[in-house]
C-alpha positions as CSV (number, residue, x, y, z in Angstrom):
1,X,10.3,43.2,-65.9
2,X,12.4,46.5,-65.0
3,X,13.9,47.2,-62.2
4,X,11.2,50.1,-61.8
5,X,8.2,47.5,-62.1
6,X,10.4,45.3,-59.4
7,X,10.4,48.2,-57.5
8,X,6.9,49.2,-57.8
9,X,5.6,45.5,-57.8
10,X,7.5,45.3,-53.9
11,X,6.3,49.0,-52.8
12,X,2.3,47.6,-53.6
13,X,3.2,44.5,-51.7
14,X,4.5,46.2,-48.6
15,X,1.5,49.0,-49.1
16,X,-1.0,46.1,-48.6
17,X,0.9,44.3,-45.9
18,X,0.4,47.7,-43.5
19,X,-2.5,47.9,-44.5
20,X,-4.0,45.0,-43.5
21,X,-2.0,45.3,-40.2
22,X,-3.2,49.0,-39.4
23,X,-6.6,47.8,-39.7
24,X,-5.7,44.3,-37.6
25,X,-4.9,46.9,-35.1
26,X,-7.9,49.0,-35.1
């Protein structure tokens, strides 16, 4: 893996994570 596909792979992770805590919230 690249550092770009790290990068990527922990900027999906994180994307998900708000997500599911935005819509926790709401």
């Amino acid at each position: 893996m690249t550092n770009g596909e790290k990068q990527a792979d922990e900027i999906l992770a994180l994307q998900s994570i708000f997500d599911q805590k935005f819509r926790l919230m709401n």
